[in-house]
N, C-alpha and C positions, 0 to 999 in steps of 0.2 A: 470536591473537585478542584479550588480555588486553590487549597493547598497542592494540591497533586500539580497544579499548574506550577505553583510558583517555584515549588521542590525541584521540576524537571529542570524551571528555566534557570536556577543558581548554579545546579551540578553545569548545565551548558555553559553558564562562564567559565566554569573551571577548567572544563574539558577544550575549548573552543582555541585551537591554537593553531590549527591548520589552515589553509585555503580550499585544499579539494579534497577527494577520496577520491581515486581511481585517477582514471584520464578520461578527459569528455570526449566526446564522437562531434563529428562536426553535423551541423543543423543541414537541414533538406533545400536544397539549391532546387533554383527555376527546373529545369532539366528533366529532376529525380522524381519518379512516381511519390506520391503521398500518401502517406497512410493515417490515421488517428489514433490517440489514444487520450486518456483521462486521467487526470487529476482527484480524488475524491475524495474529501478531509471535513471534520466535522469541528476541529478547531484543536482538537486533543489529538485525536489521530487520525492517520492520513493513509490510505490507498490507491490501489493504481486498477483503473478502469481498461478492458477491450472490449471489442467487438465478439460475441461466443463463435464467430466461425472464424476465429484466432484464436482461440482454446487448444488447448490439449482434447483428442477424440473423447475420453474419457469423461470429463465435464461435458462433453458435448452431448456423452449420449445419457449420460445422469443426467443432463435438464435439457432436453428437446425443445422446450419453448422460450429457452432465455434467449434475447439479442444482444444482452451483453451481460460481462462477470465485474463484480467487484470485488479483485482480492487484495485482503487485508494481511499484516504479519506482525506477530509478538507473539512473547513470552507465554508458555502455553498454562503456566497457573496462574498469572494474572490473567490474559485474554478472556480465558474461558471462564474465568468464573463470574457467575452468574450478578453479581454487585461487586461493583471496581472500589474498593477499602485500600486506607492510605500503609497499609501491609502489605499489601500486594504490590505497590508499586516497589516498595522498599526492600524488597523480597526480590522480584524482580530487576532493580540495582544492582544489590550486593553480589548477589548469587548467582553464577552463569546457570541457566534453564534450557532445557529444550522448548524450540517455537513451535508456531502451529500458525497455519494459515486459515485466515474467514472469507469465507465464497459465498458473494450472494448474487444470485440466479436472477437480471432482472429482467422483464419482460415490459417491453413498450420503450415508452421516452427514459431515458435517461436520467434527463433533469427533473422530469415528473414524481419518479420513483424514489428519487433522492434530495426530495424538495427541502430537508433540513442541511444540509451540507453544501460545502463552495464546490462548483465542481467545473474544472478548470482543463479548455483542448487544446493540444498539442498536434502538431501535424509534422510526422517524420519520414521515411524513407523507407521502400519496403526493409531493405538490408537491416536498420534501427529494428524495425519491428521482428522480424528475425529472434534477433540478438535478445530480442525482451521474451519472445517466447522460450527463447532455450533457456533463459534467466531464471522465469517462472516454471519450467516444469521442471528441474533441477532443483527447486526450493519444497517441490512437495515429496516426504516419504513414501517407498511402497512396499508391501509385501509381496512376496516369493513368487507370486501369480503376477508383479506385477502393474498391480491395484493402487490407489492411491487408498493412504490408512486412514479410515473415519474416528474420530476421535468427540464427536457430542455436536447435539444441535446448535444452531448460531446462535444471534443475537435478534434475529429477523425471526420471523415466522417460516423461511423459505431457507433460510444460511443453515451452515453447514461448516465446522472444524475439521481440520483435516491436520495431522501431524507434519510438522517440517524438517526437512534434513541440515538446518543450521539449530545456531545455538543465540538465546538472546542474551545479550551480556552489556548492560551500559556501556558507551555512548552508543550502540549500534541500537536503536528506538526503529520501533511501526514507522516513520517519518524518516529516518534515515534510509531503511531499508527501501519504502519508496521511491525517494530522493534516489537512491543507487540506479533503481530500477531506470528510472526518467532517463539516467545520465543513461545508464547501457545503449537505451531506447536513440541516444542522441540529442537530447533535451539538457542542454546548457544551465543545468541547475548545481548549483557546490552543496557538495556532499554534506562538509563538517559544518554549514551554517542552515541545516537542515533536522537536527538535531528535536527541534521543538516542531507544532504543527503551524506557529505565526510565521516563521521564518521560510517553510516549507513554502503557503502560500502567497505569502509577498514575493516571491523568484518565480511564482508558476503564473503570478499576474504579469507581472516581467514577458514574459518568453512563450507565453498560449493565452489564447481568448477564454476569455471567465462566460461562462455560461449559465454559472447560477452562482450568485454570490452567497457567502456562509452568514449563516443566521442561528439564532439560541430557538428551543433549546437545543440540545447536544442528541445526536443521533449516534449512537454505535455503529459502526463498522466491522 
């Protein structure tokens, strides 16, 4: 995993030239209704937490008792496969892949349920929140009916893979895609220095309250 760390963070030097990705949304003024959303990172990779009655109905009525979803995004042969091998990552580099999103259904506390991970809140605007839901349901595949496409068990006992309608293709990483997500949301975080999962969370300590700080060992997402 050490290598896999240090591999991501050299290729980010090289890639690292930009300032932003996209255009940021401006942050929730006195005024603006507030809404939440999360942070979820385990130090490697990084996810973007709601509330499940800000889902899509479909997640909603597949897990009737989650209070909230964590979903995740990568490369759908490395993601899924069952032991992360420094192939997969390499693989996932070179080669542009189809993604796949990790949903996991959690029920209860938040920070409870994902006591290995930093998990970091944000408070945005309904309009931001909007924006991140149309984000996220356009990121998942369906078939003909519809359906969102089931593609293999998670990484949880309760997760669940689901096919994605993007493509993963370095420097676009689980952390960037995040990072994207944040900024849509209205969360003042730069895109291209999001690249790795340290740089993701030092800009979301910045800009939202940490609610559980990240700790070893490593939790999949």
């Amino acid at each position: 995993m050490q290598v896999v760390r240090l591999l991501l963070l050299l290729l980010t030097c090289c890639v690292l030239g930009c300032a932003t990705v996209g255009k940021r949304t401006k942050t929730t003024s006195v005024c603006e209704k507030k809404e939440k959303i999360w942070m979820v990172s385990n130090g490697f990779h990084t996810s973007v937490a709601i509330q499940a009655r800000h889902a899509e109905l479909l997640l909603q009525k597949k897990y009737p008792k989650a209070h909230f979803f964590v979903i995740g995004w990568g490369g759908r042969s490395m993601y899924t496969a069952p032991e992360l091998r420094l192939w997969h990552v390499l693989h996932a580099i070179l080669i542009p892949s189809p993604a796949a999103l990790h949903v996991i259904p959690v029920e209860g506390d938040l920070t409870l349920k994902m006591s290995r991970s930093e998990i970091i809140e944000f408070e945005i605007t309904t309009a931001g929140l909007h924006r991140l839901q149309k984000r996220l349901i356009k990121a998942f595949r369906r078939d003909k009916e519809g359906n969102l496409v089931y593609c293999g068990p998670g990484k949880t006992p309760v997760s669940h893979f689901y096919m994605g309608t993007e493509i993963y293709m370095f420097p676009k990483t689980c952390n960037l895609w995040a990072a994207l997500g944040l900024q849509t949301a209205g969360v003042p975080v730069t895109g291209c220095a999001s690249i790795v999962a340290d740089n993701i969370i030092w800009q979301g300590r910045k800009h939202g309250v940490v609610r559980r700080h990240y700790r070893r060992p490593l939790e999949s997402l």
